[in-house]
DRENTOR-484222 format. One record per atom (N, C-alpha, C): x, y, z; atom name. Coordinates in steps of 0.2 Angstrom, whole numbers, plus 2048, in hexadecimal, padded with zeros to 3 digits. Each point is the difference from the previous one (the first is absolute). Layout:
residues N
node x X, y Y, z Z, name CA
...
END
This chain:
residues 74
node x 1F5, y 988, z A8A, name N
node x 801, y 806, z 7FD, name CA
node x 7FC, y 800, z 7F9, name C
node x 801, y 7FA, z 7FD, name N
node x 7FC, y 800, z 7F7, name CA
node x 7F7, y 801, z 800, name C
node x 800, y 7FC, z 806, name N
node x 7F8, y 7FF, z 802, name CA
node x 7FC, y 808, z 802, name C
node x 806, y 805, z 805, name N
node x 7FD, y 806, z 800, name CA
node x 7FF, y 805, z 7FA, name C
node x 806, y 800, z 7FC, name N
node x 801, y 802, z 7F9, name CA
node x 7F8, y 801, z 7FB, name C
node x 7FF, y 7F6, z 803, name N
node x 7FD, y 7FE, z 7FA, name CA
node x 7F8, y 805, z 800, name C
node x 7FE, y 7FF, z 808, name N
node x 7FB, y 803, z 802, name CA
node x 800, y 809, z 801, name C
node x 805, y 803, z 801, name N
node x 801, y 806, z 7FE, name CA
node x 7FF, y 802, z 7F9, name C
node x 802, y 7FD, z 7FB, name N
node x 7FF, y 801, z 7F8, name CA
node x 7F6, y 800, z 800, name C
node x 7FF, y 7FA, z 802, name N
node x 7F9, y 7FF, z 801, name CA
node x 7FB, y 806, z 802, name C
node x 803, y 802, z 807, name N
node x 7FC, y 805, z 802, name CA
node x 802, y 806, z 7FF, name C
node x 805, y 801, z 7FB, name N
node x 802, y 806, z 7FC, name CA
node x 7FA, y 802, z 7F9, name C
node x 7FF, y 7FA, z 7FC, name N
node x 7FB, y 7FF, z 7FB, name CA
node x 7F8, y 801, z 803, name C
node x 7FD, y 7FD, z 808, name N
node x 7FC, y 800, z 800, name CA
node x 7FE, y 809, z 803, name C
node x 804, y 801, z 802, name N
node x 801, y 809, z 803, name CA
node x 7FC, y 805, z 7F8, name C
node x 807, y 7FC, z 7FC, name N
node x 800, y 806, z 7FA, name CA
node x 7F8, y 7FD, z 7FD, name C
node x 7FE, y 7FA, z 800, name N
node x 7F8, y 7FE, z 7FE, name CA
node x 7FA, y 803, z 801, name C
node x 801, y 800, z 808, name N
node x 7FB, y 802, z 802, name CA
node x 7FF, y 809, z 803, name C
node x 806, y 804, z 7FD, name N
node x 800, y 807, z 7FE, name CA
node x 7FB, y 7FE, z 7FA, name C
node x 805, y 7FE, z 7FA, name N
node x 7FB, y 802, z 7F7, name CA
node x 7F7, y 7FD, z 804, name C
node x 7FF, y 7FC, z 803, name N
node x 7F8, y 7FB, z 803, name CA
node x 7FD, y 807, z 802, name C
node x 803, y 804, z 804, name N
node x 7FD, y 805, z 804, name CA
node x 7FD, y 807, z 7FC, name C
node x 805, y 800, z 7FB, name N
node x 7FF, y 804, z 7FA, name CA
node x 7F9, y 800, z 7FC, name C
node x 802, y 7F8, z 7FE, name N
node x 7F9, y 7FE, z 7FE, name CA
node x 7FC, y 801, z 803, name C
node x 7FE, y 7FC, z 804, name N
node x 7FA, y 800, z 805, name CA
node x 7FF, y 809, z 7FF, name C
node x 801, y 805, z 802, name N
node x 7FE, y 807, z 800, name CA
node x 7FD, y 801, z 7F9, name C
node x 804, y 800, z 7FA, name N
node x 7FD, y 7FE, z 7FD, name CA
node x 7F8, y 7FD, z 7FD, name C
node x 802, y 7FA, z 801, name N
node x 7F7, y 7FD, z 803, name CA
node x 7FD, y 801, z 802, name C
node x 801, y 803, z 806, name N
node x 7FB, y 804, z 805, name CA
node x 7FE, y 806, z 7FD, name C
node x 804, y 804, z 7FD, name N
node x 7FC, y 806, z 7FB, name CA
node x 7FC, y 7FD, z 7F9, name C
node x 801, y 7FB, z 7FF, name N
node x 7FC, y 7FD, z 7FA, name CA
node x 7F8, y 7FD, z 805, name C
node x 802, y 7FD, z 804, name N
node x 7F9, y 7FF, z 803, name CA
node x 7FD, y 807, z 801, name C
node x 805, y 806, z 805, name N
node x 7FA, y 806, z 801, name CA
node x 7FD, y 803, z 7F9, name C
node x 804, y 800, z 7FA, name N
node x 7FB, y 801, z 7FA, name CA
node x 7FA, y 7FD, z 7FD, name C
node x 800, y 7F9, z 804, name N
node x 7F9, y 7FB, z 7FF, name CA
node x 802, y 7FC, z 7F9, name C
node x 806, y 7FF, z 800, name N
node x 803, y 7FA, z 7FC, name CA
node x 7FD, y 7F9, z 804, name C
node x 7FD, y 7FB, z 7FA, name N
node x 7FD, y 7FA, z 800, name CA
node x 808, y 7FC, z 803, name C
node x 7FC, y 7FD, z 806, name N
node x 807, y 7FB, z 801, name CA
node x 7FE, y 7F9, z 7FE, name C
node x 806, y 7FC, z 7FD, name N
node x 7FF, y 7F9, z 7FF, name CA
node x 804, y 7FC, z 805, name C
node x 7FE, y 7FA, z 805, name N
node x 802, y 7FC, z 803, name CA
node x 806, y 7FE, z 7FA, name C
node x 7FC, y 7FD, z 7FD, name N
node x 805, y 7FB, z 7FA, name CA
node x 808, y 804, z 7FF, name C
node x 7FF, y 806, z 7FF, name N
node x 805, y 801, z 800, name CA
node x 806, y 805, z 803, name C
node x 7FA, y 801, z 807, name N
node x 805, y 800, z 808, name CA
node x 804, y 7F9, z 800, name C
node x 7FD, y 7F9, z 802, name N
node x 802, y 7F9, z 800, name CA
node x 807, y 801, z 7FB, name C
node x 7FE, y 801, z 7F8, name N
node x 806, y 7FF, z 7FC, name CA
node x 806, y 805, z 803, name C
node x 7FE, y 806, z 801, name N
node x 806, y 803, z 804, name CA
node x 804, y 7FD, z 806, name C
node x 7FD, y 7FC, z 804, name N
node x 7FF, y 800, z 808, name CA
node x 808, y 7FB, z 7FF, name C
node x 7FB, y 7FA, z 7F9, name N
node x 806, y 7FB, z 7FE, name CA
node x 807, y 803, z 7FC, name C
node x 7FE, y 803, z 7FC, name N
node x 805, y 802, z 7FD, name CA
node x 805, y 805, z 807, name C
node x 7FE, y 802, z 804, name N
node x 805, y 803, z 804, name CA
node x 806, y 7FB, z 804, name C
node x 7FB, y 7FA, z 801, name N
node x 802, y 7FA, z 804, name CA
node x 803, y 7FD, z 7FD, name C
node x 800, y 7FE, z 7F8, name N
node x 806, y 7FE, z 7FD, name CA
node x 807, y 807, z 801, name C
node x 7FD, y 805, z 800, name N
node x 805, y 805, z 7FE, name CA
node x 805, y 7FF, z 806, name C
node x 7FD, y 801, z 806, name N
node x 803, y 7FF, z 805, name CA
node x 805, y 7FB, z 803, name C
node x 7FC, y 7FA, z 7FF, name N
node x 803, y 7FB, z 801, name CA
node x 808, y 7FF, z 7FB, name C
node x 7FF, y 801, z 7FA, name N
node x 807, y 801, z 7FB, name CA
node x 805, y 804, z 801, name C
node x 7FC, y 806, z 803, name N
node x 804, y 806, z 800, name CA
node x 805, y 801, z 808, name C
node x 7FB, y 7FB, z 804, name N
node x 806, y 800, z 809, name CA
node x 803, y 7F9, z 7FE, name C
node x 7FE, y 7FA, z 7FB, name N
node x 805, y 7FC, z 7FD, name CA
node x 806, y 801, z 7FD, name C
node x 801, y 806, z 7FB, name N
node x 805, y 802, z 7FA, name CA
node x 802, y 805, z 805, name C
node x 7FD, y 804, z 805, name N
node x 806, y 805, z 803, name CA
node x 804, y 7FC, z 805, name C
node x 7FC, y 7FC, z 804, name N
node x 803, y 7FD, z 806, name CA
node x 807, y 7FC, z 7FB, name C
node x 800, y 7FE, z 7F9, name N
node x 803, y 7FD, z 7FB, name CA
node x 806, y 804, z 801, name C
node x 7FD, y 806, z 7FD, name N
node x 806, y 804, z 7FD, name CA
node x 804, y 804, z 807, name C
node x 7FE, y 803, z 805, name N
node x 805, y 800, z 804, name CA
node x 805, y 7FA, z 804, name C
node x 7FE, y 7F9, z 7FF, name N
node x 804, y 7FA, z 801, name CA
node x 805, y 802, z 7FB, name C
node x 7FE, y 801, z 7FA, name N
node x 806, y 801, z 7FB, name CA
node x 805, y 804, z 802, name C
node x 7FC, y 809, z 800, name N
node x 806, y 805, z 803, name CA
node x 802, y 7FD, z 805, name C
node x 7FE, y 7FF, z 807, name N
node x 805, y 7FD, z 805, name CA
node x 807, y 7FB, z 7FE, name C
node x 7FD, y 7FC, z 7FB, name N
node x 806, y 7FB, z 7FE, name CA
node x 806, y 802, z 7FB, name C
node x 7FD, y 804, z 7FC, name N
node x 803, y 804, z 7F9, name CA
node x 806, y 803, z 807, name C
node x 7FD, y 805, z 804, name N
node x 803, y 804, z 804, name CA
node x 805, y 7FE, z 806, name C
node x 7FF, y 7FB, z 801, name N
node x 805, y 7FD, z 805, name CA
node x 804, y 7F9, z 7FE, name C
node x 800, y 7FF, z 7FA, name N
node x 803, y 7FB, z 7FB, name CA
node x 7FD, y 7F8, z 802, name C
END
């Protein structure tokens, strides 16, 4: 039961990330059809920066539902 929890919080967090990623990306894609200058360097820094974001954030939620489940059933 903890272990389904933990991974539901996870793919709770990864659902809601990769709505806002989708967002973006449209975004971007209208920056490229106005002929906006793309930098690798700073595709890569986003790409990692997402992958910490991710990795913490199906971390602290998979967390934080363990919590409410325990809070919740004493």
């Amino acid at each position: 039961m903890n272990g389904e929890i933990f991974i539901l919080g996870g793919i709770t967090f990864i659902v809601a990330f990769t709505l806002f990623k989708v967002s973006a990306f449209i975004l971007f894609k209208h920056e490229l059809e106005a002929g906006k200058k793309v930098l690798w360097s700073h595709l890569f820094k986003v790409f990692f920066t997402d992958l910490l974001i991710l990795i913490l954030g199906v971390l602290g939620t998979g967390i934080l539902f363990m919590t409410l489940l325990k809070i919740a059933h004493g």
